[in-house]
KOLTOR-613366 format. One record per residue (C-alpha): residue in one letter; x, y, z. Coordinates in steps of 0.2 Angstrom, whole numbers, plus 5000, padded with zeros to 4 digits. Each point is the difference from the previous one (the first is absolute). Layout:
% KOLTOR-613366
aXYZ
...
***
This chain:
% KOLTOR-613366
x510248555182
x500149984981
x500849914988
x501950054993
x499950064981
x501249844996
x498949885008
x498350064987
x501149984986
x500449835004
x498049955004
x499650104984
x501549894992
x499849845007
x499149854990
x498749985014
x499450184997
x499950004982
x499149824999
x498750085014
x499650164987
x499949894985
x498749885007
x499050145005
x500150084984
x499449874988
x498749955011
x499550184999
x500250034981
x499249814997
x498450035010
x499950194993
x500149974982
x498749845004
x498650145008
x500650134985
x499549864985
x498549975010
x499550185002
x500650044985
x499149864990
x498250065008
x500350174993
x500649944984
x498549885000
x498850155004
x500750114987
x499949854986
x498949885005
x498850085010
x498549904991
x500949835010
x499850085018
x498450074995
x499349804998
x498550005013
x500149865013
x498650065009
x498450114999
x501250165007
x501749944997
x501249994986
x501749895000
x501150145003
x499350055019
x500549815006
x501750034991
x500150165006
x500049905018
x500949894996
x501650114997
x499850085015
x499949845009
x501849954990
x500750155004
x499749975021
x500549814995
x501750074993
x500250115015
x499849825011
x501249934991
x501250145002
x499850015019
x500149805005
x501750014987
x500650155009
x499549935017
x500649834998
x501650024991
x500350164998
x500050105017
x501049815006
x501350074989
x500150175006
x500149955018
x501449894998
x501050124992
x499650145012
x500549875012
x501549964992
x500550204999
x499850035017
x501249855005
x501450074989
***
């Protein structure tokens, strides 16, 4: 059993629908270009700075390897985030609106 080719343009229409991709966009593109200036601000920081993360802080260790870390720690803290939004909110409003479809 599918769904008649009127009925999808109405969902893809509806305000609902449009609302739902939005969200779920700029939470996407937000928590994206977050991780890309991070990343992007290592690298940079690597190519022009490099005497800043070379700073010992131990007898073995420079700043940079704790830095280093550190983003890959933000990036799974990002990834967190995303999924309690999308867990929370998000798959809520999916559901309601499949419910909704399938009444109709």
């Amino acid at each position: 059993m599918g769904i008649k080719v009127d009925r999808v343009n109405e969902i893809l229409n509806s305000e609902k629908f449009k609302d739902l991709v939005k969200k779920r966009l700029s939470v996407s593109i937000t928590l994206t270009v977050i991780i890309l200036v991070v990343y992007f601000g290592f690298i940079l920081t690597i190519a022009f700075y490099k005497e800043i993360l070379a700073i010992k802080i131990g007898a073995y260790i420079t700043l940079g390897l704790p830095i280093g870390i550190s983003i890959i720690l933000f990036a799974w803290i990002l990834t967190g985030i995303y999924t309690r939004w999308a867990n929370q909110k998000y798959d809520k409003s999916v559901r309601e609106l499949r419910n909704e479809i399938l009444e109709k």
